[in-house]
MILOZA-35696 format. One record per residue (C-alpha): residue number from 1; x, y, z. Coordinates in nm, 3 decimals, decimal comma. Each point is the difference from the previous one (the first is absolute). Layout:
// MILOZA-35696
   nr        X        Y        Z
  NUM        X        Y        Z
...
END
This chain:
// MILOZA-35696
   nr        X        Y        Z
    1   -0,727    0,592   -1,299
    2   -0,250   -0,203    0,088
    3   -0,323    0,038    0,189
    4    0,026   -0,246    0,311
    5   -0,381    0,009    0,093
    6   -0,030   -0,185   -0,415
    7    0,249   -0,218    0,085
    8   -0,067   -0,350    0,268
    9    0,299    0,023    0,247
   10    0,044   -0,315    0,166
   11   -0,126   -0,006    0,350
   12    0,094   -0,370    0,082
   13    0,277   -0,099    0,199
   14    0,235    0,363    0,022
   15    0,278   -0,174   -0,106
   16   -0,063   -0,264   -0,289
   17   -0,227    0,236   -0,163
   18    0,207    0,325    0,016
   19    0,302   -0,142   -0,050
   20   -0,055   -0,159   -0,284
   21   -0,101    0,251   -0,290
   22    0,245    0,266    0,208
   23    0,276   -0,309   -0,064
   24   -0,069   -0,085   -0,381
   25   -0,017    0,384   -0,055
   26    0,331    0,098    0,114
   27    0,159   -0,307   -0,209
   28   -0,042    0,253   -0,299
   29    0,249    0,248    0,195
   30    0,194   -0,286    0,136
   31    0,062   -0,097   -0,357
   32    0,030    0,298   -0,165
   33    0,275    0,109    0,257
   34    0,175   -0,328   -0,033
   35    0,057    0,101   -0,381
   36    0,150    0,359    0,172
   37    0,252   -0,171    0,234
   38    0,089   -0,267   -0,256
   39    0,196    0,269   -0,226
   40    0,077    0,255    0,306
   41    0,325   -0,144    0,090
   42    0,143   -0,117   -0,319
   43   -0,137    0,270   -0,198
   44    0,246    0,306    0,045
   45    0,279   -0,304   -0,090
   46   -0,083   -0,082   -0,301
   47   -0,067    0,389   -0,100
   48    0,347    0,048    0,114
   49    0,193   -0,288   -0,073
   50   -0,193   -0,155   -0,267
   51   -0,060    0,277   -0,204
   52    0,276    0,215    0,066
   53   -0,193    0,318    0,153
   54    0,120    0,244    0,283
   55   -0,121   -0,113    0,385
   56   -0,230    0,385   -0,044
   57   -0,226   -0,224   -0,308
   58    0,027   -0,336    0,188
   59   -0,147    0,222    0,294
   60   -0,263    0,146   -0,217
   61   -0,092   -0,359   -0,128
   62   -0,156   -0,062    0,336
   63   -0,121    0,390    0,077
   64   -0,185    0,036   -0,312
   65   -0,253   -0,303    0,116
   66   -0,066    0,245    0,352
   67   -0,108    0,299   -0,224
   68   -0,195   -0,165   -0,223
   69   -0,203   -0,155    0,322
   70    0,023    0,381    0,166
   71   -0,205    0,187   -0,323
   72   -0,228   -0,347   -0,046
   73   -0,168   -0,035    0,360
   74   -0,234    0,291    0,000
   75   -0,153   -0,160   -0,332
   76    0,026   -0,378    0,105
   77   -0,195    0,114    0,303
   78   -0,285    0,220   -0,200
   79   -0,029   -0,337   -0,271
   80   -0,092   -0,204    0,326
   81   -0,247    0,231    0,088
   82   -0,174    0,018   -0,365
   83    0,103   -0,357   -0,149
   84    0,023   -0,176    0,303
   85    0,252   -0,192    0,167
   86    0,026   -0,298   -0,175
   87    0,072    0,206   -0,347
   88    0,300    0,185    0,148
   89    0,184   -0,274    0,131
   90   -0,081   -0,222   -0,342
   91    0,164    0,324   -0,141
   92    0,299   -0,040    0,256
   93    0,054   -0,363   -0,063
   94   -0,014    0,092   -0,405
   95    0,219    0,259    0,047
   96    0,254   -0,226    0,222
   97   -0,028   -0,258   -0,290
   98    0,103    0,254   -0,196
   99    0,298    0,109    0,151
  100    0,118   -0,373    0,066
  101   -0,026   -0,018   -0,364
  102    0,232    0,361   -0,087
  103    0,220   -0,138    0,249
  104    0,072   -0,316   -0,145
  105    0,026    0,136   -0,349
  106    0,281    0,277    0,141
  107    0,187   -0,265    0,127
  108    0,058   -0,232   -0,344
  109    0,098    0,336   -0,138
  110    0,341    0,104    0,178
  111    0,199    0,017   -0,295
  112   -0,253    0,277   -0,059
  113    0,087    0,219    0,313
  114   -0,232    0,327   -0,072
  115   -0,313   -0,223   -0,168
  116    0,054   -0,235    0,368
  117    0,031    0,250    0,210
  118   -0,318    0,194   -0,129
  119   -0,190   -0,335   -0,037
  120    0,076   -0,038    0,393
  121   -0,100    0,362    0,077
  122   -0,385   -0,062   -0,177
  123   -0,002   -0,313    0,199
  124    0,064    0,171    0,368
  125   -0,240    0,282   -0,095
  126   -0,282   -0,236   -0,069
  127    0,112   -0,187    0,301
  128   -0,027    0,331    0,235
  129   -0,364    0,046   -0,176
  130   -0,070   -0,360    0,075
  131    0,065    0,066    0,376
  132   -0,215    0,285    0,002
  133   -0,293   -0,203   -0,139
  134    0,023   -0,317    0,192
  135    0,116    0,124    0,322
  136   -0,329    0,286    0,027
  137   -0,194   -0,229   -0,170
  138    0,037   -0,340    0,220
  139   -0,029    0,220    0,287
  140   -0,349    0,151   -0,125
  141   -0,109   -0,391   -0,152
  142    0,045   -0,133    0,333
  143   -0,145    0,272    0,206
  144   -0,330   -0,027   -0,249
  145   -0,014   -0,358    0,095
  146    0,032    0,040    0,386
  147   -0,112    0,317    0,051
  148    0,110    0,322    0,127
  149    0,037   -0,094    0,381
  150    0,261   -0,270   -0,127
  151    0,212    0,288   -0,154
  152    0,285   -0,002    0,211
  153    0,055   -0,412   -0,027
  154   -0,014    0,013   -0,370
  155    0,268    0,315    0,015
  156    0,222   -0,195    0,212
  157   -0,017   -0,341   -0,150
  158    0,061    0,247   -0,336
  159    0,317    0,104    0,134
  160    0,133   -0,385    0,133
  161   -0,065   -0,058   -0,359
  162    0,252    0,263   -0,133
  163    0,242   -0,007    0,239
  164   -0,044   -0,401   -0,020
  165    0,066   -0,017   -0,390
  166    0,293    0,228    0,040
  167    0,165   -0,163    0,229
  168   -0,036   -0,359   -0,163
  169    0,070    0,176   -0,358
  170    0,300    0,127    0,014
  171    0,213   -0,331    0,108
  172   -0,252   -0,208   -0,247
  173    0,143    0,250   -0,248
  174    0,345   -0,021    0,039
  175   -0,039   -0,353    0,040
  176   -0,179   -0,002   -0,348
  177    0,272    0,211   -0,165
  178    0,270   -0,221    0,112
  179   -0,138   -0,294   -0,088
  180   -0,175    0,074   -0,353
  181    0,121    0,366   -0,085
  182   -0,181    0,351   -0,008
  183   -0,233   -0,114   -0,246
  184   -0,204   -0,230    0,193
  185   -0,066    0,315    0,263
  186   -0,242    0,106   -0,276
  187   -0,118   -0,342   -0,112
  188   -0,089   -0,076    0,362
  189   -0,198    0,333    0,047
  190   -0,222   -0,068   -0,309
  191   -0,067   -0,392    0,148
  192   -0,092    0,151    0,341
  193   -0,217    0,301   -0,173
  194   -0,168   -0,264   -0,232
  195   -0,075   -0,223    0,259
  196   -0,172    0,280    0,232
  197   -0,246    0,119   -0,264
  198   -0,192   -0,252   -0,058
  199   -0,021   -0,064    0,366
  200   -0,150    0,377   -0,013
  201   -0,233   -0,001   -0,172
  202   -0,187   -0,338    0,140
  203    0,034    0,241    0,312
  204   -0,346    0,144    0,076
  205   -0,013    0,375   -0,084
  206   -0,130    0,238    0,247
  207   -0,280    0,280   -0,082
  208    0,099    0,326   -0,114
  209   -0,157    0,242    0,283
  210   -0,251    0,232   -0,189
  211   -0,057    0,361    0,118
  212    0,153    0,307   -0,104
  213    0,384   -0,010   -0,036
  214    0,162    0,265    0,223
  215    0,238    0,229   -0,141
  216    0,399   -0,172   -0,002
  217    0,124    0,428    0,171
  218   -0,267   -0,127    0,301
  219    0,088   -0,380    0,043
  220    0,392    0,131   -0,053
  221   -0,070    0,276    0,260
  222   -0,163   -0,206    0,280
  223    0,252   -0,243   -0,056
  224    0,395    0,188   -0,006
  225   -0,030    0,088    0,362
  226    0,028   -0,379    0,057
  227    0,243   -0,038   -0,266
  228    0,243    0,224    0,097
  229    0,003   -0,162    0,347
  230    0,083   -0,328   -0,218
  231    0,279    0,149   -0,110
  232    0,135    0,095    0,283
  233   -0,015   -0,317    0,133
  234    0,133   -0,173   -0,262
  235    0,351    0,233   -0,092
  236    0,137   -0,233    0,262
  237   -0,125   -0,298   -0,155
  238    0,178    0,124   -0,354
  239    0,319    0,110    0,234
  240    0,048   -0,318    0,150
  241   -0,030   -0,187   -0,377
  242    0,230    0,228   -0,156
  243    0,268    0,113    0,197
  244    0,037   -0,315    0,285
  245    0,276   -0,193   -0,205
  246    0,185    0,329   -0,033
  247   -0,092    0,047    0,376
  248    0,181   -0,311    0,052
  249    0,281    0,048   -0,202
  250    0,113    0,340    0,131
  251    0,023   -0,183    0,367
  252    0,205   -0,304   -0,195
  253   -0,363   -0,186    0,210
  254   -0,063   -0,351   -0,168
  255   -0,349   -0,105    0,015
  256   -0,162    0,253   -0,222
  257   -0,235   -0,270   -0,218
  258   -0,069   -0,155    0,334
  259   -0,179    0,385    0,131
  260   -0,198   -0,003   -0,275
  261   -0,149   -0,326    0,032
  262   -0,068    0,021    0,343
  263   -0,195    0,347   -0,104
  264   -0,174   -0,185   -0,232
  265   -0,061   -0,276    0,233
  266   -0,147    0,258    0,211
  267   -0,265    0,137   -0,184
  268   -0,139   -0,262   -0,162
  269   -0,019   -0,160    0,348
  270   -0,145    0,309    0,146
  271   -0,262   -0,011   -0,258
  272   -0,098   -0,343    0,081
  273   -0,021    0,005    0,382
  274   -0,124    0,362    0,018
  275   -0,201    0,061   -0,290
  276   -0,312    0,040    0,160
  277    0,066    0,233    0,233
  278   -0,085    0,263   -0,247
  279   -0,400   -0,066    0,046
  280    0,066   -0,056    0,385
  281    0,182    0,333    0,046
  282   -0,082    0,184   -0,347
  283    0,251    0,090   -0,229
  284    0,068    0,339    0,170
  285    0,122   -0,104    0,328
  286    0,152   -0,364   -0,190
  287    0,222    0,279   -0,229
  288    0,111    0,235    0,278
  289    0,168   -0,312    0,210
  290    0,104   -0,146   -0,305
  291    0,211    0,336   -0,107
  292    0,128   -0,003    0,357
  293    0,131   -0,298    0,008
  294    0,206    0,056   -0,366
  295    0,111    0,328    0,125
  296    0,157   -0,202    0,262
  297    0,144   -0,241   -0,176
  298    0,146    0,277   -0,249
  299    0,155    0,156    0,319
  300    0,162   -0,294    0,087
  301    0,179   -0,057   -0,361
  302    0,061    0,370    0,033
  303    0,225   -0,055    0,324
  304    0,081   -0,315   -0,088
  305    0,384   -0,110    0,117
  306   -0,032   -0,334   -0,158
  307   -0,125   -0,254   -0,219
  308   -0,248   -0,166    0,277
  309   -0,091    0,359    0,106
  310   -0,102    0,032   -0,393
  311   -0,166   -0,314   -0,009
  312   -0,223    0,063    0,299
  313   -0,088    0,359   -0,114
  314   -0,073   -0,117   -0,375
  315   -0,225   -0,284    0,199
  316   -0,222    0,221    0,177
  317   -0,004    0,239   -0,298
  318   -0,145   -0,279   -0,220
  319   -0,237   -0,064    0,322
  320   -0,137    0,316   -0,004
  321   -0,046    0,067   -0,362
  322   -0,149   -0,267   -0,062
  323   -0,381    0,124    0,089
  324    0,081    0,366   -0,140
  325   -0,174   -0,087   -0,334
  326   -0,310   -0,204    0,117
  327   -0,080    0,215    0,259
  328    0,017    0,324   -0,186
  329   -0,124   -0,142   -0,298
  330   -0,354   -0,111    0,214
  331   -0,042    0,320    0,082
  332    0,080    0,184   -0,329
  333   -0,274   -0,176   -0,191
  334   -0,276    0,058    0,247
  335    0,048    0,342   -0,065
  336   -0,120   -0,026   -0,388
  337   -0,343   -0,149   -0,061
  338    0,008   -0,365   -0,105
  339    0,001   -0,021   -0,368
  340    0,324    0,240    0,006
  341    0,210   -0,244    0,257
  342    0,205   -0,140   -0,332
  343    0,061    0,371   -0,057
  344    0,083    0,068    0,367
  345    0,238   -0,276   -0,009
  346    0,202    0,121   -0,322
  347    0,038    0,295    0,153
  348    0,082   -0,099    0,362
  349    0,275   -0,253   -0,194
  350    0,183    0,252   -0,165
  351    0,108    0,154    0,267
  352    0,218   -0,313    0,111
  353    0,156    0,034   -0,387
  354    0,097    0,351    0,082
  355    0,160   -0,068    0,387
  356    0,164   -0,296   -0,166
  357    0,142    0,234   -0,332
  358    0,069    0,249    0,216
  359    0,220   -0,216    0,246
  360    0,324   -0,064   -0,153
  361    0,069    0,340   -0,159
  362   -0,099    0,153    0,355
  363    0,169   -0,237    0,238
  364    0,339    0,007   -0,294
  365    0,014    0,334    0,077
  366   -0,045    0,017    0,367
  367    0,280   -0,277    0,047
  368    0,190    0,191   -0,210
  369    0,086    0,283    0,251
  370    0,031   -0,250    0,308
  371   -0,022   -0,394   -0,022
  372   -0,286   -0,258   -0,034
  373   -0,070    0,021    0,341
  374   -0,171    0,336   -0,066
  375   -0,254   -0,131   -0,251
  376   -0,178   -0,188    0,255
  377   -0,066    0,295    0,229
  378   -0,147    0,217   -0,212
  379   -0,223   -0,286   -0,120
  380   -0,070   -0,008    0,361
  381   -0,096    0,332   -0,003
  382   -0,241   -0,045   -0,274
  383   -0,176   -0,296    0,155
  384   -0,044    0,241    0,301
  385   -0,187    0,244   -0,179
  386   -0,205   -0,257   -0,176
  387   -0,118   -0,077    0,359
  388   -0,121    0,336    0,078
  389   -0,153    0,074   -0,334
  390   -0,189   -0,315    0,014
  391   -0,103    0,105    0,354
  392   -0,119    0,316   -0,178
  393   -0,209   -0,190   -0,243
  394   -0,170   -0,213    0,274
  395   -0,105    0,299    0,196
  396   -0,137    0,167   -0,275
  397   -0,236   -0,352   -0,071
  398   -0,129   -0,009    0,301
  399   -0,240    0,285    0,005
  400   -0,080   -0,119   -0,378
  401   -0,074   -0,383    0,082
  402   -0,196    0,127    0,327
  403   -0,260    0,195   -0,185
END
């Protein structure tokens, strides 16, 4: 990571010269998540219709990309420590190029079903290592630039940037497919990619902190406590994406698409409005409402009686979520010295990969001895203990922080 003390952070007006390198950071995860939601929703089609495989392989089109981000974080977080920033998400974008380019070559080969389908599976694995790299890395790149009391802001505007790309890439997507075929999914990721990089690397680089590297087994230790609260948290986030159609369905509800977008709505709003409450409050006290308020929301869908009763509860579950990440994520890197924050951050990541792997085959099983409804309040129950383990954590700083 870099060394904020060798790098000049803006002190001008807050918001034109923060903003700014925070903004044209996160365009590198903007973009490299609009090339993930582009192929998310037409994807598993293709796989299955296309190509003629089962719904299980159309399934593990799209779950292969996860796993290969899960295994790469830990290592896209150590390469920002030691090759800076600015390398790893250069490596991202390549990698993202990459994939746009395996994807487009498995789609002008469907009379070829296996050679395709194993073409598309290289392409989502770079892909998932291409998240790794360019979401730790912007993150670290624009914390370098605005320093370390500006870590919460860059986090958050981070995660408007994901959730922003996905949300605008999945309709672009299917509108892309429809209009110009599954092919041009892949040619439109390698335009994107190959417009980024060279937008990259006119970006100024940040120092590479010097010092003594700390071990990964103490950054990894210092920082789990914090991730496992994460997720906690976020099992209802990956409960409410996965199982609210089916939620609807069972119920014969309409109005399923609309929940989600008003989650979505939701959080990026939250983020917006409330982002800075995290260095107001500090990310402790910021994370411990935040969880309350999901676990209410996630109580609501969980005695929900109808769609609006849904709605509301998936509304103030996106409300409360929303901060989870930042606010955690602040405090989880000032645990580790600075020049192992990109480290910190891999590791702190991963543990949303694992709440949101761990969601479907968890929440399949609980609604599969009761009904959807069920899902919800256990997920509720795990935002609940989130709260008191991060309560845990706090007390535990204090005497720390005060000597």
């Amino acid at each position: 990571m870099t060394d904020a003390s060798c790098v000049p952070v803006p002190a001008e007006d807050p918001r034109r010269g923060v903003m700014l390198p925070i903004l044209s950071t996160v365009a590198f995860t903007f973009a490299t998540y609009l090339t993930i939601g582009l192929s998310l929703a037409v994807l598993p089609g293709f796989v299955h219709g296309n190509l003629g495989f089962s719904a299980m392989l159309a399934g593990l089109a799209i779950s292969v990309q996860y796993v290969a981000t899960l295994i790469s974080r830990p290592h896209a977080g150590r390469m920002a420590d030691t090759l800076g920033p600015k390398r790893t998400v250069l490596t991202g974008l390549t990698m993202s190029a990459v994939s746009g380019a395996l994807l487009w070559l498995g789609a002008l080969a469907p009379g070829q079903p296996v050679l395709s389908l194993g073409l598309i599976l290289a392409a989502r694995l770079a892909l998932g290592c291409a998240e790794s790299c360019v979401g730790t890395g912007s993150i670290a790149w624009g914390m370098g630039q605005v320093g370390h009391r500006h870590t919460a802001r860059v986090i958050s505007w981070n995660g408007v940037a994901t959730y922003g790309a996905l949300a605008a890439g999945a309709p672009l997507g299917v509108m892309i497919q429809h209009r110009f075929g599954f092919a041009a999914i892949g040619v439109a990721s390698l335009i994107l990619m190959l417009a980024a990089l060279p937008l990259a690397r006119l970006k100024r680089a940040t120092t590479v902190a010097g010092g003594e590297r700390s071990p990964f087994r103490t950054v990894a230790a210092r920082v789990v406590p914090y991730g496992i609260g994460l997720a906690l948290g976020s099992i209802g986030f990956g409960c409410i994406a996965t199982f609210i159609t089916l939620l609807y369905a069972e119920h014969d509800w309409n109005g399923a698409a609309l929940t989600l977008s008003v989650f979505g709505v939701m959080f990026v709003g939250v983020r917006f409005v409330f982002g800075r409450t995290i260095n107001w409050l500090g990310g402790y006290r910021v994370a411990m409402a935040s969880l309350a308020i999901e676990a209410i929301g996630l109580v609501t869908l969980w005695l929900a009686s109808d769609a609006r009763m849904a709605g509301v509860g998936a509304a103030v579950a996106g409300l409360g979520f929303s901060l989870v990440f930042p606010a955690l994520g602040v405090e989880a890197v000032h645990r580790v010295p600075e020049h192992s924050r990109g480290s910190a951050l891999g590791v702190f990541s991963v543990f949303l990969d694992v709440a949101m792997a761990i969601a479907g085959p968890i929440g399949g099983w609980i609604a599969g001895g009761g009904s959807f409804n069920a899902i919800y309040g256990y997920a509720a129950v795990a935002a609940a203990l989130a709260v008191m383990l991060i309560l845990l954590l706090q007390a535990r700083a204090v005497p720390a922080n005060s000597g």
